[in-house]
N, C-alpha and C positions, 0 to 999 in steps of 0.2 A: 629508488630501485638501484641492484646494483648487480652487475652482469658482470661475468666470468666467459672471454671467447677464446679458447683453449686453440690454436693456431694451428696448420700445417707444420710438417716439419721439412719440406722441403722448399726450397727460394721460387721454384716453380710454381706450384702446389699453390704459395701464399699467394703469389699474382693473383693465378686464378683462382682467388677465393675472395680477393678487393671489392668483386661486385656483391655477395654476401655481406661481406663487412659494413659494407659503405650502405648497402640497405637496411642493416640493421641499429648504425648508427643515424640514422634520417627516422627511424621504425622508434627511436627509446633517445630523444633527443635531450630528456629533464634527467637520462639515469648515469651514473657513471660506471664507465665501460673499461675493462682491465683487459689487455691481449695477453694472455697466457701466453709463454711462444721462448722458443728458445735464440739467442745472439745471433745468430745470422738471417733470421727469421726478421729479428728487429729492423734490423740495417736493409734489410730489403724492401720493407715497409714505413723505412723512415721520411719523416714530411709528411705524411697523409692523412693526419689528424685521424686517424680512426677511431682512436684510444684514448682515454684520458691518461691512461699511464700502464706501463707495463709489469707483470713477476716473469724472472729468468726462470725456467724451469729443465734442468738440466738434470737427469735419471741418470745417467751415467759421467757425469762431469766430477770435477775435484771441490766444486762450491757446495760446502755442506747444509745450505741455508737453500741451494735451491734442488733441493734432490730428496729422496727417501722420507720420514716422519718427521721431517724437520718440515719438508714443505709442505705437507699435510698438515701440519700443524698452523703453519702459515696463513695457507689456504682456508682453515677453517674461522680463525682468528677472524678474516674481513666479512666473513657472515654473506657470502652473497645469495640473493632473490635465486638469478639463473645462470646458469652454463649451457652456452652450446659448444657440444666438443666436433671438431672438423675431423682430428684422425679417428681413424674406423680400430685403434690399438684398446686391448681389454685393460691394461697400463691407465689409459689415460681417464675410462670410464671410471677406474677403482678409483682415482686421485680423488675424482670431482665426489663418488658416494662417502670416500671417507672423510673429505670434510665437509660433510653435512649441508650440502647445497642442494635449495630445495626443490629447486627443476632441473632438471638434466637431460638435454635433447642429445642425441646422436643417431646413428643408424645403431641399429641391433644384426651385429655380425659378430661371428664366432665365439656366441653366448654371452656377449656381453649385457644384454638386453636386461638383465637380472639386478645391472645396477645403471639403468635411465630410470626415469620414471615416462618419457617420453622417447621410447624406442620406436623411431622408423626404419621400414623396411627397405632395405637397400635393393638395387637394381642386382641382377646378377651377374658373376663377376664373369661368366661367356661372354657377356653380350656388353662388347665395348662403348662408352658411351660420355660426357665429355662429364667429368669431374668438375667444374663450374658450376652445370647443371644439378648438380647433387650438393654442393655446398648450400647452392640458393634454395634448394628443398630444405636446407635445414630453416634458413631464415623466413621462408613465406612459413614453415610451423610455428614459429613463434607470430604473426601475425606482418611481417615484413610486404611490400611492394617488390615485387622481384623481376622488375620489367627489363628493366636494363642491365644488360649483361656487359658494358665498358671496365677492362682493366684499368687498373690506374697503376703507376707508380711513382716517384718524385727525385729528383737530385737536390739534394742540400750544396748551398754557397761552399762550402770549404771543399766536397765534390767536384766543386767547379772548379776552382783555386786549384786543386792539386793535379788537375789533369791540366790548368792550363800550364802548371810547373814542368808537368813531366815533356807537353811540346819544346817549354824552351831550352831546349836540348837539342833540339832541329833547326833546318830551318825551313823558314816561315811559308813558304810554299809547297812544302809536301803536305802542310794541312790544306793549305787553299786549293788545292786542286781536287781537292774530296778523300776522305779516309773509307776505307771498307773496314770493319770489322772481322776480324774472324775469332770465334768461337771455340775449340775445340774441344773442352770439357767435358767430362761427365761423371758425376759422382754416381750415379745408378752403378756404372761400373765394367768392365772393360766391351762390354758388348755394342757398348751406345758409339765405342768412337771410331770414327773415320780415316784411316790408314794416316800416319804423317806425311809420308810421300805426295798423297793425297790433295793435302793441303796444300803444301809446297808449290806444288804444281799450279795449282788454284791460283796461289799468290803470285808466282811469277805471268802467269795469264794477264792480272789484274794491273798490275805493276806495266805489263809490256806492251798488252793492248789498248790498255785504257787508259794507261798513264795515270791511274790513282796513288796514292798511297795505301799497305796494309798495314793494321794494326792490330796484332795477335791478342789476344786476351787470356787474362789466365789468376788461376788464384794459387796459393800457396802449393798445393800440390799439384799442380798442373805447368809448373814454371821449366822444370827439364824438357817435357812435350813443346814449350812457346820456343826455346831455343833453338829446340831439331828443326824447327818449321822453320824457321828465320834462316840458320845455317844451310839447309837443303834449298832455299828458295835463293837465296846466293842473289841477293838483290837491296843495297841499299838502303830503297822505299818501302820494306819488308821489314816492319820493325815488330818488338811485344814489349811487355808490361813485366818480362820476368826478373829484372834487375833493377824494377823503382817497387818501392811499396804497394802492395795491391790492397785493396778493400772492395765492398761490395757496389758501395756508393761510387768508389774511382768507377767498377764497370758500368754502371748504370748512366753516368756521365760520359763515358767513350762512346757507348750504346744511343746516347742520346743527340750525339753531335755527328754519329756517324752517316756517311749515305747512303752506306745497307750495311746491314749486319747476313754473315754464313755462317752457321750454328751448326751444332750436332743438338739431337734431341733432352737439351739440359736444362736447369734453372733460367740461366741471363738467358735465355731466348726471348722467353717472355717479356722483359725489358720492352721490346721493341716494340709492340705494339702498343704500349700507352702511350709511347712518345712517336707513333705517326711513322717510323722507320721498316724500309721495305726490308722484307726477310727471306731468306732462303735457307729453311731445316732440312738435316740432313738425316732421313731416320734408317732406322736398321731392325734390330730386336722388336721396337713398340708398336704399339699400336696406335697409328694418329687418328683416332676418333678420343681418346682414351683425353686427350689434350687438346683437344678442338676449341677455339677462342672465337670463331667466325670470323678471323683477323684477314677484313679487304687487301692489306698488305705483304701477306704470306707464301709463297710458294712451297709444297712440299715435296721432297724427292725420296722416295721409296722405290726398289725394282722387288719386282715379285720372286718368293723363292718356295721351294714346295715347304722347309720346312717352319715357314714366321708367316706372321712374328709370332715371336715366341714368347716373349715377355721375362727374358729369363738375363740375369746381370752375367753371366758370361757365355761364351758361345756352346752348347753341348756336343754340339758337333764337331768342336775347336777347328771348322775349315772360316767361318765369319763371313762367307760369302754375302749376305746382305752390306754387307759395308766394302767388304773386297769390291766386289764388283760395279760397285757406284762409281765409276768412270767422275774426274777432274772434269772432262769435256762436257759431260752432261751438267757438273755442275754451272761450267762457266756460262753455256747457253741461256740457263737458269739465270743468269745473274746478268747476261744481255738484256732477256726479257724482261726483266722487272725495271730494266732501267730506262727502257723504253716505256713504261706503263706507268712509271711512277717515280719523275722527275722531283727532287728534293733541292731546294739553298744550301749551298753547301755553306758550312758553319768557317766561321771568321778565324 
């Protein structure tokens, strides 16, 4: 047998869809399994054996072999049994009908239903509800065990190697005294993020009370934001990642050795929970049922506003009080408590 599992397209999204995957590879353990999925989707999911092997599938990218009737054509070429497709895009259902694959599970939302042959019905999109949960409906369809809902994720040795590169640049006791991560990111888009000021604040907190180290994270387009935070936090021990090479693997490995990670509501959040790392998200716009992992590790901080969440990538309102108004002091509280609750080794 040969299976087609057509990936999320977001770094988040794929976490939480590991316990899907990983059920359905324990589910078809004689067939080989292809993650459909595009490059940063890879890297997020890399080490975890899920797959026997990957196609890049890029609809809008410059690789001519993984985009339009080229990959159609591709796609049809390997003849597979089934496809479970995760995104709910009419895009991804047409892929999977035009090359002739004979089972086709997905949800049947916004008519796509015309090309599964296994259309389920999606929960309604009112009623918030956690997207893990919905992925694993796709796998208990195909006949999967769907009991365990554990994310996974993994760092590769060269992961390791390059984040141990980028400490020896310091010195050796700003990691031994514990790293906090901080997060800021968010490709959903300006709505998700957390005033810089904000941060700053945070980190100089972290830095003065607690005598940690901070360690910004950030990926290529997020490296101006690593900077202002570092520069406004006017502290030393307040370091980022915006001046060494980033990847997704380096964050996954900072994430992994960190002693808590503070996130805004983005992809690396997720990180932390496979590797056991206490969290503190910071939401605004979403809605966190919408991304609920039951992660015992987690704290979440939301203030109530009449008009969210909204669900919407930028403010309509353009005041962003959901994120305005998330006070530094509440988050630091946040970050007392968890570390009161859930003492970590601090990594070597």
């Amino acid at each position: 047998m040969k299976i087609a599992l057509f990936l999320p397209n977001w770094i988040g999204d794929a976490v939480m869809a590991t316990p899907a995957l990983r059920a359905l590879r324990e589910r078809f353990k004689e067939a080989e399994i292809v993650g459909v999925l595009r490059p940063p989707i890879g890297d997020a999911l890399a080490g975890l054996n899920l797959f026997d092997r990957v196609l890049e599938y890029q609809p809008r990218g410059t690789t001519r072999d993984a985009r339009g009737w080229r990959f159609v054509r591709r796609l049809k070429s390997e003849r597979f049994d089934l496809a479970v497709l995760f995104p709910n895009s009419m895009r991804t259902a047409c892929v999977a009908w035009l090359a002739g694959i004979k089972q086709r599970v997905g949800f049947a939302r916004d008519g796509r239903s015309i090309f599964l042959t296994d259309p389920l019905i999606p929960k309604p999109r009112a009623v918030p509800n956690p997207v893990l949960d919905e992925y694993l409906r796709l796998a208990r369809h195909v006949g999967c065990d769907v009991s365990d809902r554990g994310t996974q994720a993994a760092v590769l040795p060269e992961d390791e190697q390059e984040l141990a590169r980028f400490w020896r640049s310091y010195p050796a006791d700003w990691q031994a005294r514990g790293v906090f991560c901080f997060n800021p990111g968010g490709a959903f888009g300006s709505a998700k993020h957390w005033p810089t000021e904000s941060f700053a604040d945070l980190a100089r907190s972290v830095v003065d009370h607690l005598g940690r180290t901070v360690l910004v994270l950030c990926g290529p387009a997020e490296r101006e934001e690593a900077r202002r935070i570092v520069h406004m936090a006017s502290r030393d021990r307040v370091l980022s990642f915006a001046n060494f090479r980033t990847s997704i693997g380096l964050t996954k490995a900072a994430i992994r050795s960190a002693e808590m990670l503070i996130t805004t509501d983005s992809g690396p959040r997720h990180f932390a929970q496979p590797f056991g790392v206490p969290v503190v998200t910071i939401f605004g716009p979403t809605h966190q049922q919408w991304s609920d992992t039951s992660d015992a590790h987690a704290v979440h901080l939301q203030i109530k506003v009449d008009c969210g969440p909204c669900q919407r990538r930028t403010c309509p309102l353009k005041h962003h009080r959901c994120m305005e108004e998330l006070s530094s002091e509440w988050a630091f509280d946040a970050v007392i408590a968890q570390l009161l609750r859930h003492r970590r080794p601090i990594a070597a």
